[in-house]
C-alpha positions as CSV (number, residue, x, y, z in Angstrom):
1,X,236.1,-125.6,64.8
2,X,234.4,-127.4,68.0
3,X,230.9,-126.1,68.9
4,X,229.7,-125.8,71.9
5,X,227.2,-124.6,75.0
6,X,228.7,-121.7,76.3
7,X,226.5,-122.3,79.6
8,X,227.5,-126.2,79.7
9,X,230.2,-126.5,81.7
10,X,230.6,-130.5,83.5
11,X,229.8,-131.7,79.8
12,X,232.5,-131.0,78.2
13,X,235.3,-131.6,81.1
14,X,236.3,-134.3,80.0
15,X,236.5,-133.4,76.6
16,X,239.8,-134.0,74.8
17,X,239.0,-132.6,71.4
18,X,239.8,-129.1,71.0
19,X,241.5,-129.4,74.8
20,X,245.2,-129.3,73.9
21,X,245.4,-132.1,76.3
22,X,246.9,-134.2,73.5
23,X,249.4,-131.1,72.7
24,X,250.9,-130.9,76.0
25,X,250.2,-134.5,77.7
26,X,254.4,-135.2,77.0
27,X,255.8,-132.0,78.6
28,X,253.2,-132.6,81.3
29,X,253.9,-136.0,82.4
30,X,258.0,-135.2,82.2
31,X,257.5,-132.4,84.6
32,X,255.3,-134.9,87.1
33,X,258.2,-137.6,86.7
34,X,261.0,-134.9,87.4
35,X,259.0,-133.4,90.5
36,X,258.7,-137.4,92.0
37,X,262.4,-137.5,91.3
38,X,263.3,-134.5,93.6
39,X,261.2,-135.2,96.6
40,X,262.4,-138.6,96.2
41,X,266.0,-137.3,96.2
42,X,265.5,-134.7,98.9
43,X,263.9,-137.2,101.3
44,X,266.5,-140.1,100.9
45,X,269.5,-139.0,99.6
46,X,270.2,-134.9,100.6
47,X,268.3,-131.5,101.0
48,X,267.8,-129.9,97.8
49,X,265.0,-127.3,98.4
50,X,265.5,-123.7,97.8
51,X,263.1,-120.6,99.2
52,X,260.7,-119.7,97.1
53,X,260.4,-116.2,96.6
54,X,262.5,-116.4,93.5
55,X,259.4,-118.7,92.0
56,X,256.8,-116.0,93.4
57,X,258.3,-113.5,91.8
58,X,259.1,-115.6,88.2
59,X,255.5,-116.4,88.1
60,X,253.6,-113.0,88.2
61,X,256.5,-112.0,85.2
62,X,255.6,-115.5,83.2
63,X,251.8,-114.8,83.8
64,X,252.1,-111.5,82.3
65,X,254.1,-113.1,79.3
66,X,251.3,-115.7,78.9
67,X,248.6,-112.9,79.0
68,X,250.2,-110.9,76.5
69,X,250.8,-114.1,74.1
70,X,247.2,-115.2,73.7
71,X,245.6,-111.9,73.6
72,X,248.4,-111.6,70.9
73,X,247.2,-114.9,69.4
74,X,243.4,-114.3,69.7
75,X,243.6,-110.8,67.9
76,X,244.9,-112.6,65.0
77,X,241.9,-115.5,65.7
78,X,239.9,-112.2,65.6
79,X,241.4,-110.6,62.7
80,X,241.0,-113.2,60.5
81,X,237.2,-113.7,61.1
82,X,236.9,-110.4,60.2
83,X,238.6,-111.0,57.2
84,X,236.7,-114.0,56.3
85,X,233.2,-112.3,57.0
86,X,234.4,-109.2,54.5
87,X,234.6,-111.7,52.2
88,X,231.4,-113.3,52.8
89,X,229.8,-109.7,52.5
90,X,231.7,-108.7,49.5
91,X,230.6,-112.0,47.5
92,X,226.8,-111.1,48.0
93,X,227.7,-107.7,47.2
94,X,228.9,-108.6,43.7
95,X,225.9,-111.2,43.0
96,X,223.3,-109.1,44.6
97,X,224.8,-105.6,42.4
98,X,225.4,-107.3,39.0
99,X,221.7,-109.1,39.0
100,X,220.8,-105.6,38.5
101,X,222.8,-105.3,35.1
102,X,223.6,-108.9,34.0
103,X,220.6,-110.8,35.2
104,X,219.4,-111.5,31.9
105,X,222.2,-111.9,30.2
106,X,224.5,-114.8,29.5
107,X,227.3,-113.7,31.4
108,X,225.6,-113.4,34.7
109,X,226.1,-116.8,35.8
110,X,229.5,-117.0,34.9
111,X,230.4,-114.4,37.4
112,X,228.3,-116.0,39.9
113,X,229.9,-119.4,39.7
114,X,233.7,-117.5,39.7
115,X,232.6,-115.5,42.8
116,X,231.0,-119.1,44.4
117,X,234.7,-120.7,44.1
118,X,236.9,-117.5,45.0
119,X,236.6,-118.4,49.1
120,X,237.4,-122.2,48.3
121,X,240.3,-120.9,46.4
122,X,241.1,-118.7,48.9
123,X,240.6,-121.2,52.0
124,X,242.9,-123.5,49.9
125,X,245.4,-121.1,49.2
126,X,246.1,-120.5,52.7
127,X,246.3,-124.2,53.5
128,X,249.4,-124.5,51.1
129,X,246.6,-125.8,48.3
130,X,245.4,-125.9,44.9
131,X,241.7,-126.1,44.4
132,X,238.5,-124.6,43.6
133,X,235.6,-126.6,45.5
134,X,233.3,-128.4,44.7
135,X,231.4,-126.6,41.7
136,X,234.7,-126.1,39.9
137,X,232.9,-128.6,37.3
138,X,230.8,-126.3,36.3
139,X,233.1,-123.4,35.1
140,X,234.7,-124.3,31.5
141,X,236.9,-126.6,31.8
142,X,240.2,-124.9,30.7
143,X,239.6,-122.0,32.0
144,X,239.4,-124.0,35.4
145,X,242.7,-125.5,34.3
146,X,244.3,-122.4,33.4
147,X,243.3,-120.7,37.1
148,X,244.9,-123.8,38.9
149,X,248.2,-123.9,37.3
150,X,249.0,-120.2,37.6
151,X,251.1,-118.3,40.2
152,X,248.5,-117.5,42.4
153,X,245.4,-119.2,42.4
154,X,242.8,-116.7,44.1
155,X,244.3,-113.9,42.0
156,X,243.4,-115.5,39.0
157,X,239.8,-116.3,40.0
158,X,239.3,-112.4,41.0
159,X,241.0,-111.9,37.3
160,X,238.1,-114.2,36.0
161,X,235.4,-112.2,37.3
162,X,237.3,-108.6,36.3
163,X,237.4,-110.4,32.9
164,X,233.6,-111.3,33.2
165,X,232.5,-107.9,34.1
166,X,234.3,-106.1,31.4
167,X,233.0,-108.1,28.7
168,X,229.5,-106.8,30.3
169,X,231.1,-103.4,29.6
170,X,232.0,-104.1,26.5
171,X,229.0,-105.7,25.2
172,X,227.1,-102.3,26.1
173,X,225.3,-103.9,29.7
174,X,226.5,-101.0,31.9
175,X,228.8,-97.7,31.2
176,X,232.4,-97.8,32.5
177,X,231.7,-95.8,36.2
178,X,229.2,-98.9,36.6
179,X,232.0,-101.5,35.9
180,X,234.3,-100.0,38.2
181,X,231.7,-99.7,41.4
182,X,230.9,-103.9,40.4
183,X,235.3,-104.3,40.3
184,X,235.3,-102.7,43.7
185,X,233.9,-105.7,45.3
186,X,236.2,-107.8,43.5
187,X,239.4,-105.5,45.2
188,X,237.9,-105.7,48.5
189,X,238.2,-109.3,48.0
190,X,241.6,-109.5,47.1
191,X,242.7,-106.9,50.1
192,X,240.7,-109.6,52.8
193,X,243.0,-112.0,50.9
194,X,246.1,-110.3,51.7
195,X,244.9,-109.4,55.0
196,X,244.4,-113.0,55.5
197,X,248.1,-114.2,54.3
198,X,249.7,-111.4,56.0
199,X,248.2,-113.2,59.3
200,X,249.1,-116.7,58.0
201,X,252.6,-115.4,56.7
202,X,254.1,-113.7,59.8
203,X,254.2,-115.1,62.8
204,X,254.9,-114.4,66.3
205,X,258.4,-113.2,66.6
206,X,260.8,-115.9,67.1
207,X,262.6,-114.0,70.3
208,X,259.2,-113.3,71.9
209,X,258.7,-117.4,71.4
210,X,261.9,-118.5,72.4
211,X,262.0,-116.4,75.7
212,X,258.5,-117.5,77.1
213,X,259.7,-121.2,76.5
214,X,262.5,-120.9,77.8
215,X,261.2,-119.1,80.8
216,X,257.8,-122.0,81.1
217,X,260.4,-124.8,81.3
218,X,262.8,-123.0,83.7
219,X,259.8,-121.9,85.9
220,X,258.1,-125.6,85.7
221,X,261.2,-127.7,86.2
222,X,262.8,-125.9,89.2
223,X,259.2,-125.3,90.6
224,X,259.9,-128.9,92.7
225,X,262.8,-127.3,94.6
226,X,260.6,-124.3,95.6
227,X,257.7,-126.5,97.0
228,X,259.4,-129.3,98.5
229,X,260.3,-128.4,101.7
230,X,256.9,-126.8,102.4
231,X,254.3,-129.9,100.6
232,X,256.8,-132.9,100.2
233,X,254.9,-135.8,98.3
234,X,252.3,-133.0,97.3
235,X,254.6,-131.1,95.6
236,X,254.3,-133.8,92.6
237,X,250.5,-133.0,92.1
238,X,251.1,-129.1,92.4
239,X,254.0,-129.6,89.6
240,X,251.1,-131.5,87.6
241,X,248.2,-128.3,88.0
242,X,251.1,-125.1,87.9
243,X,252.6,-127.0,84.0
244,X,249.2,-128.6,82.9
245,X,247.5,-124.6,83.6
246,X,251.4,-122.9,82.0
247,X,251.8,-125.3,79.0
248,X,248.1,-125.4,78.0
249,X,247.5,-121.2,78.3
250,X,251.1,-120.9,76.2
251,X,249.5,-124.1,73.8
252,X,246.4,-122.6,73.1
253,X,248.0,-119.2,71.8
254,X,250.0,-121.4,69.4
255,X,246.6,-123.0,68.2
256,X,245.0,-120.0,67.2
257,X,247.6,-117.3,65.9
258,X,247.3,-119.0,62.6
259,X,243.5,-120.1,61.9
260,X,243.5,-120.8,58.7
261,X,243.8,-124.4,59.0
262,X,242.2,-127.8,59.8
263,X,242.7,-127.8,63.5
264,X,240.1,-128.3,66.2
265,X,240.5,-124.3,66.9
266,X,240.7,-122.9,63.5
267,X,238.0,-120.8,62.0
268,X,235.4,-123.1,60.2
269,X,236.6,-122.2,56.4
270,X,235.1,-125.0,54.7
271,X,231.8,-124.3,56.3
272,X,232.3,-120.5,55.4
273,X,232.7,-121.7,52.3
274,X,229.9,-123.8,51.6
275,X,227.4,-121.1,53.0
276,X,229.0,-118.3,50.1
277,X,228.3,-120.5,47.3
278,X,225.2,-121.6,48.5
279,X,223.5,-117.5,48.8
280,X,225.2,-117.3,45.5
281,X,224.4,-120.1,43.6
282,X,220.6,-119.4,44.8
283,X,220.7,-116.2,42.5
284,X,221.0,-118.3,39.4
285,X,217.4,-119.9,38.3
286,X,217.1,-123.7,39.0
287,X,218.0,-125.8,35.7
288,X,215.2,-126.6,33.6
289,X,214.6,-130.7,32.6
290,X,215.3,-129.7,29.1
291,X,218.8,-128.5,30.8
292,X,219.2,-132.6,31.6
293,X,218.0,-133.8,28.0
């Protein structure tokens, strides 16, 4: 994710990270060369411009279809930082409620450490990945193993710390009404999770996508016929603003319906990530130089 000033605004003009200026720069340029084409034709070779109320009339429809497809698209950017910051809450949740009961026993940092790589291998799963961050050397070593070769890797990381808390049980830490209020954390993490893929997983439907393209290239390629008559050579710089303003507002939903990922406009998951297992791992006492020896 790009940060920024909100109350900077010349600084980042001429920004092109994060701009879709990249994304669009092709359809763009094609329109420009296409409008030069037809005031070319219509001054030299024969009339070719058309009235344009049909254009008027196209583009208060098309802005309506563009409005409704990034407020679609920012819901989901919405959504899923919702998501994301249940999970952050739920992960101190855990560590700060099992202190109380496992604290001083051996099985305290075990959970912690399982609950510090469930958002990495939750990030990762989203990204089409297998991995568990950066601490993964510090859980055992085939149980690590185990947890990235199975179906679904977050599951089996919320199965390590169900494990974890039921040995507590089971080794007479905490009754069972206590295991199942420390558990509940670990649900609520797995229904953020499948909050999360049902965002990534479904996408906007494919006729509500189809339709507005079609519509933004019919609306930007016959635009020249509508405003040559009336501007001439200036239609060619209008054509530039009317698709750079359309392909970029239709663009920028695209960017952020899914934002789980590594673009410029996706949510900052590694960073999210890094701040969980820092809180957490700050619950378990530093190591000790005899630890080192």
């Amino acid at each position: 994710m790009v940060e920024y000033d909100p109350h900077r605004w010349w600084s980042y003009f001429h920004y092109l990270r994060g701009s879709m200026v990249k994304e669009i720069v092709g359809r763009v340029l094609l329109c420009v060369v296409w409008a030069a084409g037809v005031v070319a034709f219509s001054r030299h070779v024969g009339h070719v411009g058309v009235a344009p109320t049909v254009h008027t009339l196209a583009g208060i429809s098309l802005s309506l279809l563009l409005v409704f497809r990034t407020n679609a698209s920012y819901d989901r950017f919405w959504e899923g930082r919702k998501l994301w910051g249940g999970i952050v809450n739920e992960t101190r949740n855990l560590a700060r409620a099992s202190e109380v009961f496992l604290g001083r026993s051996a099985l305290f940092a075990p959970l912690v450490r399982w609950t510090a790589v469930f958002p990495f291998a939750a990030s990762a799963w989203l990204r089409g990945q297998r991995q568990l961050g950066p601490k993964a050397g510090d859980l055992p070593q085939d149980e690590a193993q185990a947890v990235l070769k199975a179906q679904h890797v977050p599951l089996m990381v919320a199965r390590r710390m169900t494990a974890v808390l039921d040995e507590g049980r089971r080794a007479g830490l905490y009754p069972e009404y206590v295991q199942m209020q420390l558990d509940q954390n670990v649900q609520l993490l797995i229904d953020y999770l499948g909050g999360c893929e049902r965002i990534h997983r479904t996408p906007m439907p494919f006729a509500y996508m189809v339709h507005l393209r079609r519509a933004l290239i019919l609306y930007c390629f016959t635009l020249p016929f509508a405003l040559v008559d009336t501007y001439g050579w200036v239609t060619v710089p209008a054509t530039f603003v009317v698709a750079y303003v359309f392909f970029g507002i239709e663009e920028i939903g695209v960017e952020i319906e899914d934002p789980f990922g590594t673009d410029d406009n996706d949510l900052p998951l590694d960073a999210i990530c890094e701040n969980i297992q820092n809180n957490l791992l700050a619950f378990l006492p530093a190591p000790s130089v005899n630890d080192h020896d």
